[in-house]
N, C-alpha and C positions, 0 to 999 in steps of 0.2 A: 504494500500500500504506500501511497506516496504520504512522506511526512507533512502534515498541517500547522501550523503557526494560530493556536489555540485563540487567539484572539481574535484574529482576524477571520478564522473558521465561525466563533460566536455571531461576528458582526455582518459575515454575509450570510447566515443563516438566517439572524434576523430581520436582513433585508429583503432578502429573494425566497425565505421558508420552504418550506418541505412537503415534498409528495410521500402519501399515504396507502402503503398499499390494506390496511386495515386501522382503520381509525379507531377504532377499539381498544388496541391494544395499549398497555398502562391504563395512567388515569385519563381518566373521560375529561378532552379538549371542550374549551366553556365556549359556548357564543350567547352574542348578545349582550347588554348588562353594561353596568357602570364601567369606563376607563377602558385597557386595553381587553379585546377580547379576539375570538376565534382563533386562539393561540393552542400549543400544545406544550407540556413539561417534557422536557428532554435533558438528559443528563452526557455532560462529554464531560472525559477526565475530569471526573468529581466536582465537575459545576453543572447547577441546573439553572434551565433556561426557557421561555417561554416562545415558542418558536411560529410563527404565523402556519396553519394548515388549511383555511377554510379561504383566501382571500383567493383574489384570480393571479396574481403574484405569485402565489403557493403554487398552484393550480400550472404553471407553465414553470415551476422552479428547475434550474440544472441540478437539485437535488432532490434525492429521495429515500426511501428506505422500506424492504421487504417484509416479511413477517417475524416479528421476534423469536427465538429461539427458545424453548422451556427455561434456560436462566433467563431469559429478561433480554439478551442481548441481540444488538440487530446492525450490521454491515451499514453505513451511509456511504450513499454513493452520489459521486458529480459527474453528469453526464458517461452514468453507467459505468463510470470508475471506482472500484473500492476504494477509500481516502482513511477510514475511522470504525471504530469501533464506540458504539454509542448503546444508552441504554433508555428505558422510559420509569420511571418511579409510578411504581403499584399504585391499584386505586387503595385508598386510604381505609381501613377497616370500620369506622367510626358512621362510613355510606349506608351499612344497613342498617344502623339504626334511626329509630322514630321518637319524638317526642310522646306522651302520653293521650296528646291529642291527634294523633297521627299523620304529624308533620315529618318526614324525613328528615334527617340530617343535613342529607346534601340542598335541600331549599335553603336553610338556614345560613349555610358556611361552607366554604369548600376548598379543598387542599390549592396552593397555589405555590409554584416552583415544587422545590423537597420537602418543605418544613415548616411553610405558612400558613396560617389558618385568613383568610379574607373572606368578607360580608359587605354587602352594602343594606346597611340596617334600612332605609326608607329607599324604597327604591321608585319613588314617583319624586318629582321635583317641579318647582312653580313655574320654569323657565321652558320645561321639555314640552310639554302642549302645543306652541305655538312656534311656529318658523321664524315665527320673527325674533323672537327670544330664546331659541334652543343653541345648543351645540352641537354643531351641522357635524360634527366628528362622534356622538355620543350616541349609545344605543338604550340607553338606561331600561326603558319602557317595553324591550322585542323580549327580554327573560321574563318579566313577569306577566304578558301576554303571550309566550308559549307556555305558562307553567310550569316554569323551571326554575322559582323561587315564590317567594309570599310577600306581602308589600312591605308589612312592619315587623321587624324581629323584636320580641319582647327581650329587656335585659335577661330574665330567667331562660327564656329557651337558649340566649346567646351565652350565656354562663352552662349553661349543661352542655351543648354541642362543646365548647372550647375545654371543660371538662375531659370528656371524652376521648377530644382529637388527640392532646396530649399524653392521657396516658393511655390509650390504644394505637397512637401513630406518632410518637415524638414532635407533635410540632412546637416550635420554641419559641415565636413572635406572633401575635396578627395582627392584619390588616381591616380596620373598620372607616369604610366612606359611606357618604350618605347624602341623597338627593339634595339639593337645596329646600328646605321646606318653607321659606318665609325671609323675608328682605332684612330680619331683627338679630338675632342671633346666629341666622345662614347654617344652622344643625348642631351647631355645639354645646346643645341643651340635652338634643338627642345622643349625642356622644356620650355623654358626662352622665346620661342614666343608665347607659349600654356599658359601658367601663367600669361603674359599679358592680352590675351585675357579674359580669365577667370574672372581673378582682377576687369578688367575692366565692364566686365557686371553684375558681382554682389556685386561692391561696394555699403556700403549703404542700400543693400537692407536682408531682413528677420534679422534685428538686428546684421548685421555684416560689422561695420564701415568701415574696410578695406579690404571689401570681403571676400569670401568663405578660409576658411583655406586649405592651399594646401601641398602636400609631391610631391615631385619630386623622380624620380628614373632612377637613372645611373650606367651606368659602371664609375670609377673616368677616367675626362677627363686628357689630357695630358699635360692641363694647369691648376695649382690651381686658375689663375685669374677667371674660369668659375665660381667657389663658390660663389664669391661677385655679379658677374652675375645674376647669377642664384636667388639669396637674392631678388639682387632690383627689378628683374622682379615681385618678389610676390610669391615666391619660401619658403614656411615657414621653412619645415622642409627636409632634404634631408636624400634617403635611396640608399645605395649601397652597394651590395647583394653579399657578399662572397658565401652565399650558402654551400660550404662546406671548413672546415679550414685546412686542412690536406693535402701538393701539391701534393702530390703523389694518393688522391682521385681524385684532383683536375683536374690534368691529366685525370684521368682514364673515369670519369665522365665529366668533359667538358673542352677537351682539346684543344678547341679557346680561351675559357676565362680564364683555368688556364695560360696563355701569360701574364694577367697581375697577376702577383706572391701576395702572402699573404703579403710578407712585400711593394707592392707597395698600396697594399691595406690599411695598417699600417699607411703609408705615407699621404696618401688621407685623413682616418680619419682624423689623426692629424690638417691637414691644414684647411678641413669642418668643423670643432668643432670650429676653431679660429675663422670662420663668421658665424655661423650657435646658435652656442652657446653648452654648456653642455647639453646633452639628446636629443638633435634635430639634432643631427645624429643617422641611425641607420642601420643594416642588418640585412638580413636575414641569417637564419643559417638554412637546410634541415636536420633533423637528420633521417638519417636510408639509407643514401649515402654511409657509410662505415666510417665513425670517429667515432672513440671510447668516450665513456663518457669522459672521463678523460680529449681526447684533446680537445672538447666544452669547457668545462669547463674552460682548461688552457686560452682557448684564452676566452673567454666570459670574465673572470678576465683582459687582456688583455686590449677588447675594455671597460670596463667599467671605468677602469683607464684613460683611454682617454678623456671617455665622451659620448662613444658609445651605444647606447643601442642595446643590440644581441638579436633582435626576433628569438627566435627557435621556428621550427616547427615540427611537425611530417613529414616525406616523404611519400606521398599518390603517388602512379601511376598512370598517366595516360595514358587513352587506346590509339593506336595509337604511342605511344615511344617505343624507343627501353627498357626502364627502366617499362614498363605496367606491365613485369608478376612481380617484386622485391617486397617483403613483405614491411610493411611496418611496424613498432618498436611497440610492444604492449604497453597495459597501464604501467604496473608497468616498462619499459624500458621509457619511457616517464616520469613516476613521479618520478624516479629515478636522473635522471636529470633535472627535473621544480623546482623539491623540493628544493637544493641547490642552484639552480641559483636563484629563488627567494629570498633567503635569501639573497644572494651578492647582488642585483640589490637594496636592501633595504637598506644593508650596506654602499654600495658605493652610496648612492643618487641617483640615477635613477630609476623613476617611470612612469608606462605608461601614469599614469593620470596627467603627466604634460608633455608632450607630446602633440605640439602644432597642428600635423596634422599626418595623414599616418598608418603602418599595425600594428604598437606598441600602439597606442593611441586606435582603432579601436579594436587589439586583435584578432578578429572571427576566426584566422586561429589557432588558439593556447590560450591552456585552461594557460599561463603561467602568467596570472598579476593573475589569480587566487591565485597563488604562492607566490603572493607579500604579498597581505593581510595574506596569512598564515602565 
């Protein structure tokens, strides 16, 4: 097999993703739903990764892979080349069970990379309704109109699934987003009951003295006292998702949320860093929305000064948006941009691996702490 450069193997995988010749196999690839989706977990040389399989991208990718072998393991191939030996992480044990009221598990919460338990507790939001105010990139609304989750997760049932996942499937962080529900607090009321809940059923238990390590994620609410809030509930690390840094993208692409402007988002950092701490704020950043290298860059420099850490990601379509047929940034437009910002995120002290919960510490969605070690 020809030797692959482990980095750059992640980053075009996650450009151009992968053909399936049984989708079943591992855990069951999510579509729909809040943030990135129609993705799959795949494991290369002990990193997992979330790898596009459902887009039309995937769909014509020069990579693929055949049926898994009884261990787990399965040949990746480029243009019918052997290159790797890859594998898929199990589906999670935790999937057959049901709440008392016979909600399954997997509505509630579901494995994400190797190790992460993620939910989007309110999965309707005030903005998605209406074209004029949605996020032409977001699917929030297609999971819970296929039945493939439930609208509100109670803290209780979020505290007994994240129970479970833990000590029947090691996971050791989650991930909790949630729709916008109102222009006032923008969800971090709903966080801060769900973080409770949480806290509460897995203090203690699978070697984690002060329960499951949790990330929060919001729009920044309209009071900074929700920060402190949000902390004491059990709220580790908080992520709030510029998305794209450019207002004039910002508009173009999601003209509800560009309302709250880049410098109030400036603002929000600033104040969540003062409770939260250095590196345990962070956002996401969509690349291939319409910013140019340069402005990532400029602001990434930005939040890093702060204390920010900017997860960028590649932009995948999903089907179903108005943004489904939009390319999506090939590899070398991706390492083009991982490569430097890796270097800054080293310089400035910020690293994913001290990253106490959520999509920077976790990674799958972006080949970029790869970057870091480079």
């Amino acid at each position: 097999m020809e030797p692959a450069n482990t980095s750059q193997l992640l980053t075009e995988l996650q450009s151009q993703g992968l053909r399936l010749a049984d989708d079943s196999a591992g855990a069951p690839s999510r579509r729909g739903g809040a943030g990135p989706s129609d993705h799959k977990a795949v494991t290369i040389d002990g990193r997992t990764i979330m790898v596009p399989v459902h887009s039309a991208d995937a769909r014509a990718s020069a990579f693929e892979v055949g049926l898994p072998r009884a261990d787990g393991g399965v040949t990746l191939k480029r243009n019918s080349i052997p290159i790797k030996e890859i594998s898929f992480p199990k589906q999670p044990r935790f999937y057959k069970l049901q709440t008392f009221d016979g909600v399954p598990y997997w509505k509630i919460a579901t494995l994400h990379g190797a190790d992460v338990l993620a939910t989007t507790v309110l999965q309707t939001c005030v903005r998605y309704g209406r074209r004029s105010t949605s996020c032409q990139f977001c699917a929030i609304g297609e999971s819970l109109k296929g039945d493939r989750t439930i609208n509100r997760k109670t803290p209780e049932q979020l505290g007994e699934v994240a129970r479970a996942a833990m000590l029947l499937d090691g996971i050791q962080h989650m991930v909790m987003t949630t729709g916008t529900p109102n222009f006032t607090d923008r969800g971090a009321e709903i966080l801060r009951e769900s973080a409770f809940g949480v806290k509460a059923a897995t203090v203690n238990h699978a070697g984690f003295a002060s329960g499951l390590p949790i990330q929060g994620q919001c729009e920044p609410p309209d009071d900074p006292r929700w920060y402190q809030r949000m902390k004491n509930a059990g709220i580790d690390t908080l992520g709030m998702h510029i998305e794209a840094v450019s207002q004039s993208v910002r508009e173009q692409i999601m003209p509800g949320k560009a309302t709250v402007t880049v410098d109030h988002y400036l603002t929000a950092f600033e104040q969540a860093v003062a409770v939260f701490g250095r590196g345990q704020v962070s956002t996401y950043i969509l690349y291939g929305l319409g910013d140019t290298r340069e402005a990532v860059l400029s602001m990434s420099e930005k939040l890093i000064t702060l204390g920010v850490y900017p997860f960028v990601v590649p932009f995948v379509p999903i089907a179903g948006t108005p943004l489904e047929n939009q390319r999506s940034p090939d590899a070398a437009e991706m390492r083009e941009l991982l490569a430097p910002l890796g270097r800054m995120l080293v310089s400035g002290g910020l690293k994913s691996a001290e990253i106490k919960a959520g999509c920077g510490k976790c990674g799958a969605c972006s080949s970029l702490s790869a970057y870091e070690k480079a």
